[in-house]
N, C-alpha and C positions, 0 to 999 in steps of 0.2 A: 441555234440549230433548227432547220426545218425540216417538221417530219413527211412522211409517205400520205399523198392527199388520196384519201379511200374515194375511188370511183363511185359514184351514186350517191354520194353522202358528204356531209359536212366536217368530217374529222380526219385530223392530222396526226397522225400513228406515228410511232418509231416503230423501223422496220420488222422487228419481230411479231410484235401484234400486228400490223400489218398484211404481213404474209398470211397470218393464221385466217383476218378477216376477207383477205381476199381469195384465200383458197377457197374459205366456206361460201360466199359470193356464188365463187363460180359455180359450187354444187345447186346452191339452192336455188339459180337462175337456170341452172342444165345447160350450159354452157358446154358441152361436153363433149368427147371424142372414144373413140374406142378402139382396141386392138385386141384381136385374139391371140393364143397361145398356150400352153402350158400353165401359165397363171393368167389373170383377171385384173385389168388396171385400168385407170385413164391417163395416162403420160398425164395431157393435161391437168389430170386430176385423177387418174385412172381406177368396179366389179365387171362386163367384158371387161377389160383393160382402159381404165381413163388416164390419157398421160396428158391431159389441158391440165388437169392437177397441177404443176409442176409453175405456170403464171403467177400463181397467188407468190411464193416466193421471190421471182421474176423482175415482177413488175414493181414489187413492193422496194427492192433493194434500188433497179436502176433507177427509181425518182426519188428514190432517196437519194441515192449517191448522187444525181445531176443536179440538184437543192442543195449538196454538202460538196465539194467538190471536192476539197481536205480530207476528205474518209476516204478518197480513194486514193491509190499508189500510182505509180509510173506503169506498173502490167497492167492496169486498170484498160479496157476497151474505151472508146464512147459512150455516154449514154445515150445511143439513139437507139431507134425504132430497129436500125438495122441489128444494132446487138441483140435485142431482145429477140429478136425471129432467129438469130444464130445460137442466144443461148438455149432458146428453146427449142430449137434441132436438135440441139446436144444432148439435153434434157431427154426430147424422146427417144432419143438412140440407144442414151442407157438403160433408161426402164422398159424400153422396150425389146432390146437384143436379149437382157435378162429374164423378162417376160417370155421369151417365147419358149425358152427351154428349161425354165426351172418354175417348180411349181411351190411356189409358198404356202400355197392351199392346203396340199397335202401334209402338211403340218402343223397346222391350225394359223397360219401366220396371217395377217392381210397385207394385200400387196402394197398398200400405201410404205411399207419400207421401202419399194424401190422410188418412190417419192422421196422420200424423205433421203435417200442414197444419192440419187439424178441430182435434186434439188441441191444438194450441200457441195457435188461436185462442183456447177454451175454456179453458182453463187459463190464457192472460193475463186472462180475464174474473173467474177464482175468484182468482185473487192480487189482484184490483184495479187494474191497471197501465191506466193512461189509455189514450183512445184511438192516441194517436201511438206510443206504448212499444208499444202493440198490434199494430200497423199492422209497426211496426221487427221484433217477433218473428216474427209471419207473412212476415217479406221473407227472414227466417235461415234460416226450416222451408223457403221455395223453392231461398236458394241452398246448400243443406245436399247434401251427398254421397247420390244417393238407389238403393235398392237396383236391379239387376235381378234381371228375374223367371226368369232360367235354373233359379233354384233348385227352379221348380215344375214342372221340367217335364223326360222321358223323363230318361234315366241319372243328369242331376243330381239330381233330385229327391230330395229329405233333409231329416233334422228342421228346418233352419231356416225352415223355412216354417211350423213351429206357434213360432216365437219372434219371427217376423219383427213381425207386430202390438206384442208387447211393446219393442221396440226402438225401432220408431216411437214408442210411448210416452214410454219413456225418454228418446229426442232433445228432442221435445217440452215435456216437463216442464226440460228444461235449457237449451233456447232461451231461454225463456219466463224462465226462471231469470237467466240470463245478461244478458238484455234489461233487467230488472228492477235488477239491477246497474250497469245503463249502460252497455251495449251498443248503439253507435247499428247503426241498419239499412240496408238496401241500397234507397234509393227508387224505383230502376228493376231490380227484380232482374229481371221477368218480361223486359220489352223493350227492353233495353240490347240495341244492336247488336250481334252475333256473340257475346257475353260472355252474355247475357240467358238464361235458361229458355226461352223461345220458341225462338229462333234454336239456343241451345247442343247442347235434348236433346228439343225437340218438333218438329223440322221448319220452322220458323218457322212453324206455326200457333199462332192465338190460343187462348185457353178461351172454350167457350161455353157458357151457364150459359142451357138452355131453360125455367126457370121462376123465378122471384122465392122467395127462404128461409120458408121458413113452418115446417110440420109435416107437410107431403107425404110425406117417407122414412119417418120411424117409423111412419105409419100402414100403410104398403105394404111391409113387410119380411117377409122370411118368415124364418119362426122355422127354426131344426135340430132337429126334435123326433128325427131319426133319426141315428145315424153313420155319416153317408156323404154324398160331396162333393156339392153342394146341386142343380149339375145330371145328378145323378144319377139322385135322389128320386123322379120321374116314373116312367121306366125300370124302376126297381127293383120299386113300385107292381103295375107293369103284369106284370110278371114272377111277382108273387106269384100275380096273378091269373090269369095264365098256368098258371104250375104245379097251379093246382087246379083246372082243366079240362083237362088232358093225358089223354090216356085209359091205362086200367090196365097197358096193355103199356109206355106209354114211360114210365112210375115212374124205369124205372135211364134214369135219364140220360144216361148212357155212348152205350150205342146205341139209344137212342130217341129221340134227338137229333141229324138232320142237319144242320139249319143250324137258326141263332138269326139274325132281321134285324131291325134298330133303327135306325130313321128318326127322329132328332131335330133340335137347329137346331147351328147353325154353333161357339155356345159350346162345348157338348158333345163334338163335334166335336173341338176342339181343344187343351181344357185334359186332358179325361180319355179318350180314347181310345187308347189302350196297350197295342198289341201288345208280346209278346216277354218277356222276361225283368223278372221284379218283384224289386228288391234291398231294401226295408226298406217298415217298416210305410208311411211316407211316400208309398212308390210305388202301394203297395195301394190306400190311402184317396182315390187320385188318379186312380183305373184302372175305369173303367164295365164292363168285360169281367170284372173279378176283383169287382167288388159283385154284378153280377150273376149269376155262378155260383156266388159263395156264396151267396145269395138262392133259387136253384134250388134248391140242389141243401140247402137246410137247412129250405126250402119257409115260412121266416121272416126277416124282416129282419138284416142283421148286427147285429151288438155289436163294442162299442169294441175288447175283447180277438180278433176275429177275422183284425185287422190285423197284427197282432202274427207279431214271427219264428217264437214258439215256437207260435203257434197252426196245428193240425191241417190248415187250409184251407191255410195259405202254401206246404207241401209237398207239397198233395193233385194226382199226377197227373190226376185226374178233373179239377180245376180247372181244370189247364193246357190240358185236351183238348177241355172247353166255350169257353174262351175261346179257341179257333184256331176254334169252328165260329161265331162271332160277325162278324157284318156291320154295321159302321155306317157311316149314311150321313145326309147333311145333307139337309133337308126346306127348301126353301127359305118354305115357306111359315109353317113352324115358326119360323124364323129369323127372321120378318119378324114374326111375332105376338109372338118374344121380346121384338124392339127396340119394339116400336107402346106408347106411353106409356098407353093405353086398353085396352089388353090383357093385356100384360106376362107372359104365359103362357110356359111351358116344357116345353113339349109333348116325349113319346115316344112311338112306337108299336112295339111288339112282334109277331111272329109267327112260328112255328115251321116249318118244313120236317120234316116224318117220313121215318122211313124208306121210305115207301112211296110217295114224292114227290108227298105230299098235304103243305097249310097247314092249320095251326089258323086259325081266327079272327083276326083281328089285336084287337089289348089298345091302343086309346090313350087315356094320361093327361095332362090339360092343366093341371091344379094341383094337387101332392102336398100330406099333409097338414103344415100349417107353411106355408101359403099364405094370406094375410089373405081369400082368396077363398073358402075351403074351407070346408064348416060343422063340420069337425072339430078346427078347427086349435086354437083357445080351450081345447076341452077337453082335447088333446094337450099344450098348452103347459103348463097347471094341474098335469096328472099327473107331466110332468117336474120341475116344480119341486116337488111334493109325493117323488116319490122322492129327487131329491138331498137332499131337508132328512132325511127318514128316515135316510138313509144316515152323514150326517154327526154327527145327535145318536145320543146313545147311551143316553138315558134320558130318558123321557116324549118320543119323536116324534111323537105326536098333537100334542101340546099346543103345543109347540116348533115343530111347522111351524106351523099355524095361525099362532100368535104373526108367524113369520116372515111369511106370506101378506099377513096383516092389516095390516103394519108405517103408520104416518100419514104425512103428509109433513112433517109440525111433527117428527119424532123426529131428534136431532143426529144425525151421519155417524158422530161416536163410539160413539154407544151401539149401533148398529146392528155396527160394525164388533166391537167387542169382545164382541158375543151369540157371534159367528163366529171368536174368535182363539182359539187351543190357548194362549196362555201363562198367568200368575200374577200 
């Protein structure tokens, strides 16, 4: 039997590992996507909301299944490219319809359940498992042990929040595994009395699901074309712009900088606001006061390495001395245009206190670029996926990304997979 050949690398997994290391993949490259809401994901991979999360499972099954052909059934789709872009509609539809109106947050939960939920559906559909085996594995992903989100947040805050998505995957892919095997399900997991999902770890509230499954999330997701946590982006934006109107005396930073105030919505607020003491890259990439002074103070966006222990920023007193002069504060009205399903904006606004206890201008941005709204975003998104291809061939990158760019949806998950695997 042949396993799932891991993109970028030399090994050949069985699906479950797989999943796990290609979810984690996606995180730790920022691969990533986002959506607002009520809760926080990346469909993909979905803290804003990553629902790319949801690949690592994905990809890992259909090149498995198109290498084993025998594991699959008669309901089985194709394994081509075209599947994969429909299962991952699917994928975001659900974590992301669920996403918008139910908040797992407020219960200590992280949203990777809806990962690991989207995922199992999706993945019972690519194995072919009837609808009832279906229904039974989606009852396992509810009653399955599901993370809290302490890990993303002040002192605990730590790598497992770039593995959390692949985990979800991994679950996912073995539910679904399991179910497959003959695993019956649980037909009341959500609303069985005190026992149930509702009752157990929601508060005995229901799900409510404000729009019918279509293709609504994928159109409306915003891309990471930058590294740095998605409701940031804004912020950060507005800050560049900032910095290149400051007048020639407050260049040094240091002391030409009384107060920094940042009016955004309630998300922002919460997940990344962080005073005090930053312990690992983790904490950085999760910290609006530490993007944004290295943002200032580099008068360009970060890079992936600026999170980093060893990098120049983590131990720059200067850092530490803009981010005590940082004020954030919730805009209620920001907060209400993030939730308004007709809006969905992520508004920041920035402005300066001088030395001389004058304001700059205030700087507000309501869609960074990676915003389906933006008229930048398309061409942002192109450039990224044109550098990563660069980066990864190592002869003829012209050609090679193109090749990749172009890819059809009639091309198997194999051949696609193996343009991208390091082995022999």
């Amino acid at each position: 039997m042949h396993g799932f050949r891991l993109p970028g690398t030399s090994f050949e997994l069985d699906p479950v590992k797989g999943a796990f290391d290609m979810g984690t993949l996606i995180r730790y490259l920022d691969h990533n996507d986002a959506l607002t809401g009520a809760e926080w994901g990346h469909p993909s991979g979905m803290g804003s909301f990553r629902v790319f999360d949801n690949i690592g499972a994905i990809l890992a099954v259909t090149d498995w299944l198109s290498r084993n052909p025998s594991e699959s059934t008669d309901l089985s789709p194709p394994m081509t490219i075209h599947t994969v872009l429909c299962a991952l509609i699917k994928a975001y539809e659900i974590q992301g319809c669920f996403q918008l109106a139910n908040a797992f947050n407020s219960v200590g939960l992280d949203h990777v359940v809806l990962v690991k939920v989207a995922s199992t559906a999706v993945v019972s559909w690519l194995l072919g498992l009837t609808e009832p085996q279906a229904v039974d594995a989606i009852s396992h992903a509810w009653m399955d042990g599901h993370p809290l989100r302490v890990y993303r947040h002040n002192q605990n805050t730590g790598p497992r929040k770039g593995w959390a998505g692949g985990d979800a995957c991994m679950r996912a892919v073995h539910l679904a595994l399991l179910t497959r095997s003959g695993q019956p399900g649980a037909p009341t997991v959500l609303s069985a009395s005190r026992w149930g999902f509702y009752d157990a770890l929601f508060r005995g509230k229901e799900f409510s699901l404000p729009r019918p499954f279509g293709t609504w999330v994928v159109e409306n997701t915003l891309f990471k074309v930058v590294p740095a946590e998605a409701h940031a982006l804004c912020a950060m934006e507005a800050a560049l712009i900032l910095r290149r109107g400051l007048p020639q005396s407050s260049i040094d930073l240091e002391r030409g900088i009384h107060k920094l105030k940042i009016r955004t919505h309630a998300a922002a607020c919460l997940i990344i606001d962080k005073p005090g003491q930053l312990n690992n890259a983790a904490d950085r990439d999760h910290c609006m006061q530490y993007i944004l002074a290295v943002t200032m103070l580099k008068g360009q966006q970060p890079e992936y390495h600026d999170y980093s222990d060893d990098s120049p920023w983590a131990t720059d007193p200067i850092v530490t001395k803009l981010r005590a002069k940082m004020e954030i504060v919730e805009d209620e009205k920001f907060t209400k245009d993030y939730l308004c399903s007709q809006k969905r904006s992520m508004t920041s606004a920035l402005s300066i206190k001088l030395p001389d206890g004058s304001w700059t201008e205030e700087i507000c941005v309501e869609y960074p670029v990676g915003s389906p709204r933006h008229a930048e975003t398309s061409k942002a998104v192109k450039d990224k996926i044109a550098t990563n291809f660069s980066m990864f061939f190592e002869s003829g990158k012209d050609k090679e990304t193109e090749r990749m760019i172009s890819i059809k949806g009639d091309m198997l998950v194999r051949d696609l997979v193996d343009t991208l695997w390091r082995g022999v």
